[in-house]
C-alpha positions in Angstrom: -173.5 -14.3 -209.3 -169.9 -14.3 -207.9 -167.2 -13.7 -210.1 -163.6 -12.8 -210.7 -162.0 -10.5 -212.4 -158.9 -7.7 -212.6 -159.8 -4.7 -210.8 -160.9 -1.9 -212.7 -161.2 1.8 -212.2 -164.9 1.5 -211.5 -164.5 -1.0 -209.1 -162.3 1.1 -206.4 -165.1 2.8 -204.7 -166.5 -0.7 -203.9 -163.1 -1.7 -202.5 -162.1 0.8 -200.8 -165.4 0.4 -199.0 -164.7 -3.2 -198.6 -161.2 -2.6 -196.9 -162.7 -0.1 -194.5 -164.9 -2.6 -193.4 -162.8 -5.0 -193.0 -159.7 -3.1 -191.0 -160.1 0.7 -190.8 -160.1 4.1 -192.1 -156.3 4.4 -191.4 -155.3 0.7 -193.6 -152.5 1.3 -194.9 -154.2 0.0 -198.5 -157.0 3.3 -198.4 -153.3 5.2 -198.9 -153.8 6.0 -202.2 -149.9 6.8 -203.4 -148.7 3.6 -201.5 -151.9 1.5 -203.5 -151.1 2.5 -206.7 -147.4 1.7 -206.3 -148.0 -1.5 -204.9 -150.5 -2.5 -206.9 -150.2 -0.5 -210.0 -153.3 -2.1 -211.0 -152.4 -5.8 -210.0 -155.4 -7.1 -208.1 -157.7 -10.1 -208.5 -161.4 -8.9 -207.1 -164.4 -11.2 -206.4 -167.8 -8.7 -206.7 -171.6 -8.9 -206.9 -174.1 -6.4 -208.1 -171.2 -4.0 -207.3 -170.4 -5.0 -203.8 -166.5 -6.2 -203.8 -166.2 -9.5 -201.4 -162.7 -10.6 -201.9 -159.6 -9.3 -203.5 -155.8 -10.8 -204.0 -153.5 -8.4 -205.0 -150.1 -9.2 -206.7 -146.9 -8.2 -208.0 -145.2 -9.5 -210.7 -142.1 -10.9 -210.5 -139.2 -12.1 -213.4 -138.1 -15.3 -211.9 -134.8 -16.1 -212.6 -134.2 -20.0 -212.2 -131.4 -21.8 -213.6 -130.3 -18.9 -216.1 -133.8 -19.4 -217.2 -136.5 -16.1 -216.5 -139.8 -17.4 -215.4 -142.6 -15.1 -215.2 -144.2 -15.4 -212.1 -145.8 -13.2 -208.8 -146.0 -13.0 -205.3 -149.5 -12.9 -203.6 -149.9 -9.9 -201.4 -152.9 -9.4 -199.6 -155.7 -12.1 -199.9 -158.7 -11.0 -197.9 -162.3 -12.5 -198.4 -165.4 -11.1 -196.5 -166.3 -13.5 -193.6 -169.9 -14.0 -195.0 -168.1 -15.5 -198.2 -165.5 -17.6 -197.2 -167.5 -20.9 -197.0 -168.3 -20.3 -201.1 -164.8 -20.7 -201.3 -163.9 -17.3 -203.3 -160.4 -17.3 -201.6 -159.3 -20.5 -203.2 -160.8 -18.9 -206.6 -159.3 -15.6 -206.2 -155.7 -17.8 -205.8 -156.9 -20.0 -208.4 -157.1 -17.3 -211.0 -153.5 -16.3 -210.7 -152.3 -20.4 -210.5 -154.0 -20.2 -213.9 -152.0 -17.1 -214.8 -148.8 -17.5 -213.5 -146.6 -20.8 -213.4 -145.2 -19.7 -210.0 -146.0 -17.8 -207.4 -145.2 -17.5 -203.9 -146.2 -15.5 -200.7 -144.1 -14.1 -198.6 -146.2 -14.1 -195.0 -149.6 -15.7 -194.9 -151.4 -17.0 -192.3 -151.4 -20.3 -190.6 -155.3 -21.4 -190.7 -155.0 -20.8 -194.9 -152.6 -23.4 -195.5 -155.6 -26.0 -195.8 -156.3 -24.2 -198.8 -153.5 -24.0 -200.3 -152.9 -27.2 -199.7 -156.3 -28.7 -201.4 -155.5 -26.3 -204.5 -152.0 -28.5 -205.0 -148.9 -27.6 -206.2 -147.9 -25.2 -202.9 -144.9 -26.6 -200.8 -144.3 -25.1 -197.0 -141.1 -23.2 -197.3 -140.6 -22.8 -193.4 -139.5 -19.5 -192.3 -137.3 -16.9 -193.6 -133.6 -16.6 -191.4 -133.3 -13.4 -189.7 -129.9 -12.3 -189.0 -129.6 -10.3 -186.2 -126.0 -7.9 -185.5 -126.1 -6.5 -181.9 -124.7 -3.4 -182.4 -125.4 -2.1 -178.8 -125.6 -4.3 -176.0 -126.9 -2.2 -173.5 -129.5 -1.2 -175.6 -130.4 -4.1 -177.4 -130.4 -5.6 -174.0 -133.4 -3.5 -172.7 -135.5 -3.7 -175.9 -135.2 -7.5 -175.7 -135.5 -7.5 -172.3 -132.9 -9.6 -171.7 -129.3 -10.2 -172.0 -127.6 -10.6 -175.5 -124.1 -10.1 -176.4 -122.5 -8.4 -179.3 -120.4 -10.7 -181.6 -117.1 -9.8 -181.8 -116.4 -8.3 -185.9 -113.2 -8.5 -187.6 -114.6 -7.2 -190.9 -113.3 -4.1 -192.6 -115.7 -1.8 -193.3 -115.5 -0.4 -196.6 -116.2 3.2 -198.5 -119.8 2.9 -200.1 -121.1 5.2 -202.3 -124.8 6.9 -202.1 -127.0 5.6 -205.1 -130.0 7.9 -205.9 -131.4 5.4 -208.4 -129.8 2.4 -210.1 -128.9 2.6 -213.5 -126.9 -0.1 -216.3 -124.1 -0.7 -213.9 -126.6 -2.5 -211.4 -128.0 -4.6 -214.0 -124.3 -5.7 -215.2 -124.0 -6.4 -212.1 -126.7 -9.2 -211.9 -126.3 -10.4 -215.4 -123.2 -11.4 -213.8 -123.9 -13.2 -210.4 -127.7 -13.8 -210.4 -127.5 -17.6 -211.5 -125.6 -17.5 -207.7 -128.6 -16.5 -205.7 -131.0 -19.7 -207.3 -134.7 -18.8 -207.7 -135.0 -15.3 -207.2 -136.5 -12.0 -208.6 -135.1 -10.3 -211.2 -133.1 -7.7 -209.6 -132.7 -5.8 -212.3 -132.4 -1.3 -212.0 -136.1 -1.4 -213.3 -137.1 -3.5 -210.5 -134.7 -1.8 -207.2 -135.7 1.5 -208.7 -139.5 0.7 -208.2 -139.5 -0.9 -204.9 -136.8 1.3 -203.1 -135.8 4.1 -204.9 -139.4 5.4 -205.7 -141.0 4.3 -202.5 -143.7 6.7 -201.7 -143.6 7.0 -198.0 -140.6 5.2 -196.9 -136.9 6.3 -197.1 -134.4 3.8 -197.7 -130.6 4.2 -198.0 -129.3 2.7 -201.5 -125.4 2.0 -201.2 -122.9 0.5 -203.5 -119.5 -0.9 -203.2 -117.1 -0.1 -206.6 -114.0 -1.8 -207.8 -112.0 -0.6 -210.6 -115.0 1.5 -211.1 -117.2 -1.1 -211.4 -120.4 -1.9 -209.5 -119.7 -4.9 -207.4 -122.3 -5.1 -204.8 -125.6 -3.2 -203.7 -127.0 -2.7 -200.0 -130.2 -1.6 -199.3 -131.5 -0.5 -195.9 -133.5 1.9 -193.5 -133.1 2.9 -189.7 -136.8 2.5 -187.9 -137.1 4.2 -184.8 -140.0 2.5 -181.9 -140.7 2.9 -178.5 -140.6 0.1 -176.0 -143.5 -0.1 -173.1 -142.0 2.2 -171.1 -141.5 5.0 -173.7 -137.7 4.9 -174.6 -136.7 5.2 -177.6 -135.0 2.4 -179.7 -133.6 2.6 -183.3 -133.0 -0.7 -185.3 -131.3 -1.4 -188.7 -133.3 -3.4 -191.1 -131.6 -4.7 -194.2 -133.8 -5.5 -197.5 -131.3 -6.4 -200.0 -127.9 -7.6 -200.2 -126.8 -8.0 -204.1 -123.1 -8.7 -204.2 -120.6 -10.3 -205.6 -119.0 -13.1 -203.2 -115.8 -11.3 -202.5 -117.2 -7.8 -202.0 -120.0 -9.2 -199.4 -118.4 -8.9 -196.0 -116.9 -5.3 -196.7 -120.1 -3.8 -198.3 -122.2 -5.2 -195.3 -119.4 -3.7 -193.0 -120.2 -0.4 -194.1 -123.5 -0.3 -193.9 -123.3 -1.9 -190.1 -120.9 1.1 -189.6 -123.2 3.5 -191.2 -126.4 2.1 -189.4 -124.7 2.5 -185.8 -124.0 6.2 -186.9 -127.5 6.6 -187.4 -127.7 4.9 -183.3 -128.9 1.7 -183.9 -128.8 -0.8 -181.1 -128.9 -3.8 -183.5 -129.7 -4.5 -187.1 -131.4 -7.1 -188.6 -131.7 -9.1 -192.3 -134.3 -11.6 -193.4 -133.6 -13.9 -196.3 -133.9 -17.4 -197.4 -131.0 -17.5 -199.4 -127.1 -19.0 -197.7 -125.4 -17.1 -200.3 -124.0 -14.2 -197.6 -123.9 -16.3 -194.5 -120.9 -16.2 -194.0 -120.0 -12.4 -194.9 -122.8 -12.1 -192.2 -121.2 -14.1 -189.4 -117.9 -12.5 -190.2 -119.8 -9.2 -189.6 -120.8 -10.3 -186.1 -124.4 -11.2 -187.4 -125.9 -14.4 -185.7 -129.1 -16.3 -186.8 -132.8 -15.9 -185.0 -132.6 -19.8 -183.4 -128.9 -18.8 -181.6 -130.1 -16.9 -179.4 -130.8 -13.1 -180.9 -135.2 -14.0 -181.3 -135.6 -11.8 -178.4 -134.7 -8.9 -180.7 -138.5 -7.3 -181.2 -139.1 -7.4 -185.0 -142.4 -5.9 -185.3 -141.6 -1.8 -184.6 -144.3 0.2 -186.3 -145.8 -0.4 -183.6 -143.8 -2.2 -181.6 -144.9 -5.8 -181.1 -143.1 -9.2 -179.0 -145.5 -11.1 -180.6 -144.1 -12.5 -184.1 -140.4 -12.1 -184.6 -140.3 -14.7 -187.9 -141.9 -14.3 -191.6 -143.4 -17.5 -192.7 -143.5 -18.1 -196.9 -145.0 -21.0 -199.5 -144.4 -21.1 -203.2 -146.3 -22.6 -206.1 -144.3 -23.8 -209.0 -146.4 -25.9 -212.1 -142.5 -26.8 -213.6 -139.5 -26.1 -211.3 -138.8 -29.7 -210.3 -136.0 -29.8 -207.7 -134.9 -26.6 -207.3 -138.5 -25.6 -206.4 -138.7 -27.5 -203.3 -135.4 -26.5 -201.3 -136.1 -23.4 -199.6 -132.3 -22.4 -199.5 -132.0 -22.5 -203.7 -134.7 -19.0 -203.1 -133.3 -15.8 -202.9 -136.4 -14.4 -200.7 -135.9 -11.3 -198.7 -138.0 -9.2 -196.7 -138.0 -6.6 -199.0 -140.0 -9.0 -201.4 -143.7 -8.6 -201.2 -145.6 -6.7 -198.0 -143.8 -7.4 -195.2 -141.9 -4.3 -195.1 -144.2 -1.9 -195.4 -145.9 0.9 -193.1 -148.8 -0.2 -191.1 -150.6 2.8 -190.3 -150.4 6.8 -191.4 
């Protein structure tokens, strides 16, 4: 008989089998240092006499909402073996963790699920994340797009940031004191930015901070990834993950990352979040949103694809009210979830 349960250490020879079969030897998941810090044991499986059929693996998030800390997860990974899909293990596998957690929410999942979701209640279609885009050179930018865009014209100052090896008290004073400004978001406590960026295990991402008075009074987190377009040249992009600020500090911190990105010979850089909160720091730093113009801008790089360029996300909430169903009262980045993450080895 099917059933559900949290993976054990006995079940991982039967899943690792399962993932083979259903991607390849080289899925990023079979990685064991990137599983176990994804996961750190966080997975729902569906098994039979020792054959894994489904899993859902998640991460658990503190959800700040309101000045009030929910506990709560995003979904990462749902994948159910075509054989069982009509039994409906999927919709128990997301079940289970309704029944765990009173919200959730998924950041990327695919279009033909949302029936499911749907039947299960309580999920609201969030639309997509905004991408900012910052074309930092046109001529370049120009030929990956592969076709004309423009640099914006910045008349931010770029500021001094300082290196951060791995965030400490200063970073959660920080968000003690603006969190309630970003809405629904995760916790971004030290514990939290340590795990996900800090002690990545394969990627390298650059951890900056902007001080006042010597005080911590924003955070910037980023990475340069380098692809190669159809013809072989060689492109280099910015990706922001995280913007953690104070209001007044936004538009210099994220000028000196820009600055520091197009150093590294970027040809544009780009941000994905739900929140409004730094909108306008962004336009002031010559960013423009995805629908004006800057979709062209290739977002898939690892390898490089022209086929997606936005990040779709639903939540679950069983007692959010309002707030739960305005997409711009989230604070979702890319950097929450799997969506930044390396495809292959």
């Amino acid at each position: 008989m099917d059933f559900i349960t949290d993976l054990k250490s006995e079940h991982l020879p039967a899943l690792k089998d399962f993932i083979k079969r259903q991607f390849n030897e080289n899925y990023i998941l079979l990685n064991k240092e990137f599983f176990d810090w994804q996961y750190r044991g966080n997975m729902k499986i569906a098994h039979n006499d020792g054959k894994v059929l489904g899993y859902c693996g998640y991460v658990p998030a503190k959800l700040n909402a309101g000045g009030k800390v929910t506990d709560g997860a995003c979904l990462a990974n749902l994948m159910v073996d075509k054989s069982a899909r009509a039994f409906g293990l999927g919709a128990a596998l997301v079940k289970s963790l309704m029944n765990q957690f009173p919200a959730l929410y998924i950041n990327g999942y695919k279009l033909d699920t949302w029936p499911m979701y749907e039947k299960l209640g309580g999920w609201a279609k969030m639309g997509n994340l905004r991408r900012f885009v910052k074309i930092v050179d046109s001529i370049k930018a120009s030929l990956l797009a592969k076709e004309r865009v423009e640099s914006i014209i910045s008349n931010a100052k770029s500021a001094d940031l300082k290196v951060i090896e791995k965030f400490d008290f200063s970073a959660d004073d920080l968000w003690k004191k603006i969190k309630n400004q970003y809405g629904i978001s995760q916790e971004r406590s030290s514990s939290y930015l340590n795990w996900r960026y800090a002690m990545h295990p394969i990627f390298k991402y650059q951890l900056r901070g902007i001080f006042f008075e010597n005080e911590l009074r924003g955070i910037i987190i980023f990475r340069i990834e380098n692809t190669r377009d159809e013809s072989g040249a060689e492109f280099a992009l910015g990706r922001i993950l995280e913007i953690v600020s104070e209001k007044d500090f936004a538009e210099n911190l994220i000028a000196g990352a820009v600055a520091e990105m197009a150093g590294g010979g970027v040809c544009a850089a780009d941000f994905y979040t739900s929140s409004l909160v730094h909108q306008d720091a962004l336009f002031a730093n010559g960013f423009s949103d995805m629908a004006n113009g800057y979709g062209a801008v290739p977002a898939l790089l690892s390898p490089l694809s022209r086929k997606r360029i936005s990040i779709n996300w639903i939540a679950y909430g069983r007692s959010l009210s309002g707030l739960f169903l305005n997409p711009a009262d989230w604070n979702i980045t890319k950097g929450d979830g799997d969506q930044d993450r390396p495809n292959t080895l």
